[in-house]
N, C-alpha and C positions, 0 to 999 in steps of 0.2 A: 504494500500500500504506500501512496506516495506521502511522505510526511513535509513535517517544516521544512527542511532542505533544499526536499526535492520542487518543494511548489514556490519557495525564494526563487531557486536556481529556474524554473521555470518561467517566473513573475520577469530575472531579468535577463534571460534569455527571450523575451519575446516583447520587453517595454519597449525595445530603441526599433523595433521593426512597426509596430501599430500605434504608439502616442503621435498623437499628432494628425493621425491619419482618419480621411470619412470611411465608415460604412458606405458601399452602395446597395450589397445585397444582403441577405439571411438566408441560407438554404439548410431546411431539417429535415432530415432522411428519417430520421429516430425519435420522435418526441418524447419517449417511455422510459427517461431514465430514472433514477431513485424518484423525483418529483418530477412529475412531466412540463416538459419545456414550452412556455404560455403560446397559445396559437399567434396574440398577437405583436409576437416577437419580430420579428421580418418587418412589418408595418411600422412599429416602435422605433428602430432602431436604424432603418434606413434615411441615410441623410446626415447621422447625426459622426459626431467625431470625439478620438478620444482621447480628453485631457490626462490624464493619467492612470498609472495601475500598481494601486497597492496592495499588501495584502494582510489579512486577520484571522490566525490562526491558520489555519489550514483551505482557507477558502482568498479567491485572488476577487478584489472589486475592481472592475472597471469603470468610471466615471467619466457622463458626458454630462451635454447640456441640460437634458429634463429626467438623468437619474442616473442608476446605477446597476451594471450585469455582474452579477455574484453567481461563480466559478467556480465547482468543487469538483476533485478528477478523484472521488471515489477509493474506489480499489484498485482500480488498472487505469485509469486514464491519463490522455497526455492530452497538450497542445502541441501544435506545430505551427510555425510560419513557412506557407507553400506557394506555389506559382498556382493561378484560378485556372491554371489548363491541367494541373496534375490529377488525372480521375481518381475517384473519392475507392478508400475499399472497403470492405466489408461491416468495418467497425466504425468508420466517419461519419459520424450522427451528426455532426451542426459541422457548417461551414458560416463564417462571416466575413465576407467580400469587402474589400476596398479600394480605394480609389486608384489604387497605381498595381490593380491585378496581383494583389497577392492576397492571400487566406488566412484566417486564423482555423484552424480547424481543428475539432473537439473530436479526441479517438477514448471510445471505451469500451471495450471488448466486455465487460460484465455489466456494464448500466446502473452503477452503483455511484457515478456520478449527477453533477446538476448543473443546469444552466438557466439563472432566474432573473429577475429584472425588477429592481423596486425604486417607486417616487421618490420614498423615504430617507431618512438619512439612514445610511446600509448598516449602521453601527448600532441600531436599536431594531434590525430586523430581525425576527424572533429564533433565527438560527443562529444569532451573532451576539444577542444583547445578554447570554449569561457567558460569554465565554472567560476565563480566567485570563491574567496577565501572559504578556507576551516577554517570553524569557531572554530576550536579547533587551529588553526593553530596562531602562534605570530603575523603573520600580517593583522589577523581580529582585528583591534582597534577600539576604538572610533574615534578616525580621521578620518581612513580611511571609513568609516558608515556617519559620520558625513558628509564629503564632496562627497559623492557620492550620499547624499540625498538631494544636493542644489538643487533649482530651481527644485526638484520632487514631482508634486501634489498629487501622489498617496500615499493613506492609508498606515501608516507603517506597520501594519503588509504582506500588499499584494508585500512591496517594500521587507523586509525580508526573503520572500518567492520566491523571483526573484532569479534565480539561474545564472544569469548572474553577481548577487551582490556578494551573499552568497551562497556557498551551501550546499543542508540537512536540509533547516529548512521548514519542513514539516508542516503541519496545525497544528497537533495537540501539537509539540514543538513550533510553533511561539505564539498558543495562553497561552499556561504556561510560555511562558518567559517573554512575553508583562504583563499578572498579576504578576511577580514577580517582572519586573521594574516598575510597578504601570504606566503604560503606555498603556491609551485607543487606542483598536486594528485601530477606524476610523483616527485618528489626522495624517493628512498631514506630510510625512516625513519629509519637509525642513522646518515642523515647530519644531523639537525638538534640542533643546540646546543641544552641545557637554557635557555636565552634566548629562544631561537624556541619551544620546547615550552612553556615559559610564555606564550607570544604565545597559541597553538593552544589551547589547555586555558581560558585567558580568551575567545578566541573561540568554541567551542564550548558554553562554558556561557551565553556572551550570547544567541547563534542559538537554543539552547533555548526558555531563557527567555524571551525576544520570541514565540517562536513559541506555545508556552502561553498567554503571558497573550494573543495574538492570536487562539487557538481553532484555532490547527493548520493547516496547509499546506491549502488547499482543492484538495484531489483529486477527482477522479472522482468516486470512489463514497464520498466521506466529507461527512459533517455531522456537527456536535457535539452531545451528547447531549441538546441542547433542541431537534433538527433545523434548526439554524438555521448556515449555513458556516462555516469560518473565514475567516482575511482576511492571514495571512501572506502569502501567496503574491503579495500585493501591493507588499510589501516586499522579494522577490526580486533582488537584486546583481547575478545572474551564472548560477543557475540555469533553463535555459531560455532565457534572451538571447544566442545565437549568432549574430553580427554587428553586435548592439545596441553602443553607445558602451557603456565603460566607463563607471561613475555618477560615479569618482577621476581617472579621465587623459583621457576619449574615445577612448581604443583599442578596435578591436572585439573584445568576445568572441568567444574560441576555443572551440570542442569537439574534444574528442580522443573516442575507446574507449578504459577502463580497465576488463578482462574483459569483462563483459557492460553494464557500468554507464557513463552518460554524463558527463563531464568535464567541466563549463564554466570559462574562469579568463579573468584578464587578463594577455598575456603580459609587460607592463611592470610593473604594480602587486604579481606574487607571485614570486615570484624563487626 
């Protein structure tokens, strides 16, 4: 699934190719995805141009004159920037045309993404208005980690991953930031010291950012918005290396089940 990273690394791999630029057309092959795509999108959105594109959590907003197209690629989706003559294949559900023939084109092979449009300000749309801080952001601290973890029994890495807390920290970012705070993924959130939560809050925003400026966890079904991989996952700790030496001690990585999500740590090095 494409996380924080990969949708940064998407956001600016495809800003400097469409800011600026009109819609001419809308073309939707697919309407049916997680929320189906409003009919009168095509009509809405022709004509209009697009001042910028930022993004909030896990979702990219594009803003123009009379609102805003909220962008979520799911489980498998990408964007691309293509030539309007390149034929669409099987999984290219929206296409959005512009002025100097080139495409933004929405691919999602499982439909577990969305493509919405709201008047509103996109920041109190009701997909968007509980979402937790953004962890690159100056008012993800330790403080604020630290007291939102009182009286919470739950595992910190599952509490991290709460996007009502934090969001973007994906499985496979919460388990390389928790080995980089030496921080075991099981131990009860309100049991760590605002010392170790400063540990955590500096490693999760290093994991990030490595991961960005790397082009994103190379998953399955992702490439970066120039179609070209990313290369994190080369860099990988502890995520995926169950029995592999530690890279810190040579102990082998462990895997546990935490809900449905996979665990990796080193039992020496996170305490």
């Amino acid at each position: 699934m494409p996380e924080l990273p990969e949708v940064e690394t998407t956001r600016r791999g495809i800003a400097s190719c469409i800011t600026n630029r009109q819609i001419t057309d809308v073309i939707v092959r697919q309407r049916n995805l997680r929320w189906p795509v409003p009919f009168r999108l095509r009509k809405t959105l022709a004509g209009q141009t697009i001042s910028s594109i930022q993004r909030r959590g896990k979702y990219l907003l594009l803003s123009m004159q009379s609102g805003t197209l909220l962008i979520h690629l799911g489980m498998s989706g990408s964007l691309r920037v293509v030539p309007a003559n390149l034929p669409a294949e099987k999984h290219d559900h929206v296409d959005i045309v512009f002025d100097n023939h080139s495409v933004l084109r929405l691919r999602d092979p499982r439909r577990f993404g969305a493509m919405l449009w709201t008047q509103q300000n996109p920041l109190q749309h009701k997909l968007l208005k509980d979402l937790g801080v953004e962890p690159l952001a100056k008012d993800f601290t330790a403080e604020y980690l630290f007291n939102a973890a009182r009286k919470r029994k739950v595992a910190i890495k599952q509490f991290i991953m709460d996007s009502h807390i934090v969001v973007g920290v994906g499985n496979i970012y919460a388990n390389e930031a928790l080995f980089l705070a030496g921080i075991r993924p099981t131990i009860a959130a309100k049991n760590l010291s605002l010392p170790r939560m400063q540990q955590l809050v500096t490693a999760i925003k290093l994991v990030l950012k490595d991961a960005i400026r790397s082009g994103g966890t190379t998953l399955r079904d992702f490439t970066r918005g120039d179609g070209r991989p990313g290369y994190f996952r080369q860099q990988l700790n502890v995520y995926g290396r169950e029995g592999d030496p530690c890279k810190r001690c040579g102990t082998p990585i462990k895997l546990i089940r935490q809900g449905q999500r996979a665990s990796y740590y080193c039992h020496r090095c996170q305490r």
